[in-house]
C-alpha positions in Angstrom: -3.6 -58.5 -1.2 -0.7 -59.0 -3.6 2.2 -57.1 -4.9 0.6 -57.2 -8.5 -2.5 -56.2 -7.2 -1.4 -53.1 -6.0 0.7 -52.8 -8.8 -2.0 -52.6 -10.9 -4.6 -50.6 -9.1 -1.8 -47.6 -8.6 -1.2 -47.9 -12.9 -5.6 -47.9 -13.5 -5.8 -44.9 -11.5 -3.0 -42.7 -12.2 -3.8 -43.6 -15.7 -7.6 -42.5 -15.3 -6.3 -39.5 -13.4 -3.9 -38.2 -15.8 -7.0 -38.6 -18.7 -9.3 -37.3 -17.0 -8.1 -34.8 -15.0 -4.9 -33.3 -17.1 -5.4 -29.3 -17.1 -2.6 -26.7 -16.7 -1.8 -24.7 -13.9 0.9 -21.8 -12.9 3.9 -22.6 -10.9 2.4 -21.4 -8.0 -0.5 -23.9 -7.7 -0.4 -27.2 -6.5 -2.6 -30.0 -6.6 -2.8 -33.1 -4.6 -5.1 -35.7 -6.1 -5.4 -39.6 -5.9 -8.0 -42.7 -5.4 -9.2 -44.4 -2.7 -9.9 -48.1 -3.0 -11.4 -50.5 -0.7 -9.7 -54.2 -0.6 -12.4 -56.9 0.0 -11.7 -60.8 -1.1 -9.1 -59.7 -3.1 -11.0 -57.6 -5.1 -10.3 -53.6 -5.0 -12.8 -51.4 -5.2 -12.4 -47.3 -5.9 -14.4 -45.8 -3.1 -17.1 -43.1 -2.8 -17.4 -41.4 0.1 -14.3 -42.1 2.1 -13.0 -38.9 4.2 -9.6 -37.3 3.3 -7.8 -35.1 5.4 -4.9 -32.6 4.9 -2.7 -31.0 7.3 0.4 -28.9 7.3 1.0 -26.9 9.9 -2.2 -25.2 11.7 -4.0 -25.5 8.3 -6.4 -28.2 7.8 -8.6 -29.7 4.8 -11.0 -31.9 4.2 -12.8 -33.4 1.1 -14.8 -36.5 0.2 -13.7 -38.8 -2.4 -16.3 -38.6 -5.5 -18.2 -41.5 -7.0 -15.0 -43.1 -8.2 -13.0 -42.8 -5.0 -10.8 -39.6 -6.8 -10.1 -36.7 -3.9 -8.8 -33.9 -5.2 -6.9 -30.3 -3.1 -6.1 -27.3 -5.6 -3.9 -24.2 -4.4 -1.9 -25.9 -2.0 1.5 -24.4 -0.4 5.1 -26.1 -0.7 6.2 -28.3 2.1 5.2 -31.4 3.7 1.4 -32.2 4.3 0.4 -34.9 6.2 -2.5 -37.0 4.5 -5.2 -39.0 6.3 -8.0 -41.3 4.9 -10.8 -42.6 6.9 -14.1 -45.0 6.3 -16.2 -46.5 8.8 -15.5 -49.6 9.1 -12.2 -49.4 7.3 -8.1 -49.1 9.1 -7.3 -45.7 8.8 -4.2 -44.5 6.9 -2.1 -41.4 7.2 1.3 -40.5 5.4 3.6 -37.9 4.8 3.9 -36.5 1.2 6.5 -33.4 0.4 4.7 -30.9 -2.3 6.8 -28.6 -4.6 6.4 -26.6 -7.9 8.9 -26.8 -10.7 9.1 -27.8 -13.8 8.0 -31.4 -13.7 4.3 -30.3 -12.5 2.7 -29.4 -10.2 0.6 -32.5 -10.0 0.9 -34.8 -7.0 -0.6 -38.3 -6.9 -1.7 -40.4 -3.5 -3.6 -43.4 -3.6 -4.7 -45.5 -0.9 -6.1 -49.0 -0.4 -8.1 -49.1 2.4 -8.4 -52.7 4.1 -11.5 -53.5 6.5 -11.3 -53.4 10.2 -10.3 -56.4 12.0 -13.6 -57.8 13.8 -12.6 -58.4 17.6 -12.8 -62.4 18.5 
């Protein structure tokens, strides 16, 4: 998959996000949202039904991405969470994101492009 690729899918779905999902909040909650896209011959493909896991500390979530590949966690404490996202059939990711209220939002955006599993030869 290309740079420009990427490039693009990140801009299409922080765009949608921001549209569709824009809504206030107090300082105190925080929201982790993004897409999940499946790469296949170069095309990328938001994702329904992917699992998405958060973890920080001894707390754990877990959500579903919706019919357009969005997951969404409200309410969320400062500090770093560790993010996982896993298909069948698909190379799991995980990364670390830091969360933290201010004055810039309290909006935090993830996406992920899932690649498939390498068949074994």
């Amino acid at each position: 998959m290309t740079g420009i690729m990427k490039k693009l899918f990140t801009i299409i779905a922080l765009f949608v996000s921001v549209i569709v999902l824009s809504s206030s909040c107090t300082k105190s909650d925080i929201r982790l949202q993004g897409y999940v896209g499946t790469v296949e011959k170069k095309i990328i493909t938001l994702t329904p039904d992917v699992t998405v896991k958060i973890k920080k500390s001894k707390k754990t979530m877990e959500v579903q991405t919706d019919l357009v590949g969005l997951f969404m966690f409200e309410k969320l404490a400062p500090g770093t969470w560790e993010i996982t996202v896993s298909k069948e059939g698909y190379e799991t990711q995980t990364k670390k994101v830091a969360l933290s209220g201010g004055s810039s939002g309290n909006i935090f955006h993830e996406n992920f492009i899932m690649e498939k599993k390498s068949s074994p030869k």
